[in-house]
N, C-alpha and C positions, 0 to 999 in steps of 0.2 A: 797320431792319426786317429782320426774319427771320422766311421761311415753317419753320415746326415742323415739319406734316404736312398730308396734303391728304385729303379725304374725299370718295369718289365714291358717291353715292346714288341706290339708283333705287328707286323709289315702288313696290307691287302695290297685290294687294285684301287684304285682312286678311285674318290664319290662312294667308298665303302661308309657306310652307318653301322653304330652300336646298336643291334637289336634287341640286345637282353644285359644286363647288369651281373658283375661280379664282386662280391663283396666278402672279406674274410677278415673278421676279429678276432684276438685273443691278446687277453692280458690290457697291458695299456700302450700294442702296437695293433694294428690295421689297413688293409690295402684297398682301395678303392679304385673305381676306373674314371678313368680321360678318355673320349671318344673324341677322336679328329674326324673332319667329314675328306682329309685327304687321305694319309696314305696309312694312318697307325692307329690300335688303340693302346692306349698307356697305362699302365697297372702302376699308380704312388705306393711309396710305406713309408708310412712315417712313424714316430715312437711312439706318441704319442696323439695328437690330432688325423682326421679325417676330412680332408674339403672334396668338392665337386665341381668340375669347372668342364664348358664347353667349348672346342677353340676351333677354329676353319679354317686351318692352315699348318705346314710342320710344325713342330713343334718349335721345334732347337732352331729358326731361322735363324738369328744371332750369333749363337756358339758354333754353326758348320762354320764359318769363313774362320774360328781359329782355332777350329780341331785341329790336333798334328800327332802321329804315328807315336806311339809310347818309347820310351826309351829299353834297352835289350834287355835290363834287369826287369824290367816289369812284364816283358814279353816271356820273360822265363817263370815267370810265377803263373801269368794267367794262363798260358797254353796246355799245361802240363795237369793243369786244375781243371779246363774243360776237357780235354780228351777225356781223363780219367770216369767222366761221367755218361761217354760214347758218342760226343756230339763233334762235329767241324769246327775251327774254330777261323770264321770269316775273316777275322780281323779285328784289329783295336785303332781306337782311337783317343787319343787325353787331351784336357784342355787344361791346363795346369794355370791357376788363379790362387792368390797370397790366401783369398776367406774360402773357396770354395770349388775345390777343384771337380771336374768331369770325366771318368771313365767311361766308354762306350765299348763295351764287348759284342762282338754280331758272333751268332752262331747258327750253326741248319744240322740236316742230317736229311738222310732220303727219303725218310716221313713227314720231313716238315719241322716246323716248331709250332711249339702249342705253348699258353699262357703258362700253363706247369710246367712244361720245357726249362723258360726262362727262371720261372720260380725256384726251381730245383738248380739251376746253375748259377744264379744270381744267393741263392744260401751257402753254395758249397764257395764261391768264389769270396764272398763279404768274407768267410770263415777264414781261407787259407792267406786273405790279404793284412787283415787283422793280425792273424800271426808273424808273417815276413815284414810287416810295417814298413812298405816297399813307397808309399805313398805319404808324404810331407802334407800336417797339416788337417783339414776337414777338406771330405769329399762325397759324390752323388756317385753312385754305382751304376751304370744303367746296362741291361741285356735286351737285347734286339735280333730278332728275326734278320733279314738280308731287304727284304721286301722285290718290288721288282725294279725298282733303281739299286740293285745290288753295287756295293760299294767291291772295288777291286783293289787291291793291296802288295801281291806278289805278280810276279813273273808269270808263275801257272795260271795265274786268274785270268791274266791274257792271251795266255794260250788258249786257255779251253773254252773263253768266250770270244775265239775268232767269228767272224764274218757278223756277230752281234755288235750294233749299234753303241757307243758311247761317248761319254762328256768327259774330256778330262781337263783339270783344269794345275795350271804351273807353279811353282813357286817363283820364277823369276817369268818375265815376257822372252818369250821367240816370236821372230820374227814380226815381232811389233805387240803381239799380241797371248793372253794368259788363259784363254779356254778355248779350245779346239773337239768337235764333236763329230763324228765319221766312222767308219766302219773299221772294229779292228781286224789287221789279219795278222796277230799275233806276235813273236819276239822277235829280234833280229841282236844276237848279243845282248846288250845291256839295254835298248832302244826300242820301246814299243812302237810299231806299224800303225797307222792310221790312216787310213782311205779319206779326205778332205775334200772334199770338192773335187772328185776325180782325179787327185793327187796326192800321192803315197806320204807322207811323214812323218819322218822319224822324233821318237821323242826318247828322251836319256830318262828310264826306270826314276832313278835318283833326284831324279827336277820333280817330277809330279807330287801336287800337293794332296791332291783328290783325286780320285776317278768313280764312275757309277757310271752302268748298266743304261742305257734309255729305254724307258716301258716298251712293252710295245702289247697294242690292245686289238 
């Protein structure tokens, strides 16, 4: 296993701009920023090189359609690594690829996340991955904020974001169709609630591919 590079994100509101630059070298590693004019800015390391690049739009558009939920070994290495450090651990997501695989770790706390936030947990997490060699291969580490399309992952997450607006989208089609967007009202058994067009529907926890939060401004 070999971490490539590691990517620290932290989530705004949309149409957010990079006002000021962050830059930290030492040795022959370096982190530099990515300003998107949507929803992130992105802090690279690389081992060695520094580039600069400006982009108008998410980043990861490509890699979302084939993030998928990590597997429980790996769930058991990262969660135990963020708590440790007093932060939430939102969720994961892996996109597992033969040259270069993707980690997405989300994390918050009642402060918030801050660029050192991620920093401090994207070190401690490289470190304790490195040793369990949980991950086949070469991979990208990335730590992120929730932002305000907060991605939802458990049962609680739908709980506690009742009567809040979201997108969720299937791993197979219901009812003809693979993204449904509406208001949740929380769990019912295994079956999250969603208000659709002034109609309740139920959706089986275990089918959803994705889910996230819809802004609201």
């Amino acid at each position: 296993m070999r971490l490539v590079r590691r990517i620290l994100s932290i989530q705004g509101p949309a149409g957010a701009f990079l006002l000021g630059s962050y830059r930290r070298s030492s040795g022959s590693s370096a982190l530099s920023v990515l300003a998107l004019a949507d929803t992130r800015v992105i802090i690279y390391r690389y081992d060695i090189s520094v580039f600069w690049k400006w982009a108008l739009g998410p980043f990861f558009v490509s890699a979302e359609s084939v993030m998928r939920r990590i597997p429980q070994n790996l769930q058991d290495v990262v969660e135990p690594a963020i708590a440790a450090l007093g932060y939430e651990l939102v969720g994961v997501e892996y996109n597992r690829q033969p040259k270069n695989s993707l980690l997405r770790v989300y994390i918050d706390s009642e402060d918030g996340i801050t660029l050192e936030d991620c920093e401090r947990a994207s070190h401690q997490l490289s470190g304790v991955l490195d040793v369990e060699d949980t991950i086949p291969g070469r991979y990208t580490l990335e730590i992120s904020s929730p932002g305000l399309d907060r991605p939802l992952f458990t049962a609680q997450h739908y709980e506690r974001f009742a009567g809040r607006r979201a997108r969720i989208r299937l791993a197979v089609p219901l009812q003809g169709r693979r993204t449904f967007t509406g208001i949740l009202h929380g769990v019912d058994g295994t079956d999250v609630l969603l208000e659709v067009d002034d109609h309740e529907t139920r959706i089986a926890l275990d089918s959803i591919e994705q889910a996230r939060l819809v802004p609201e401004y």
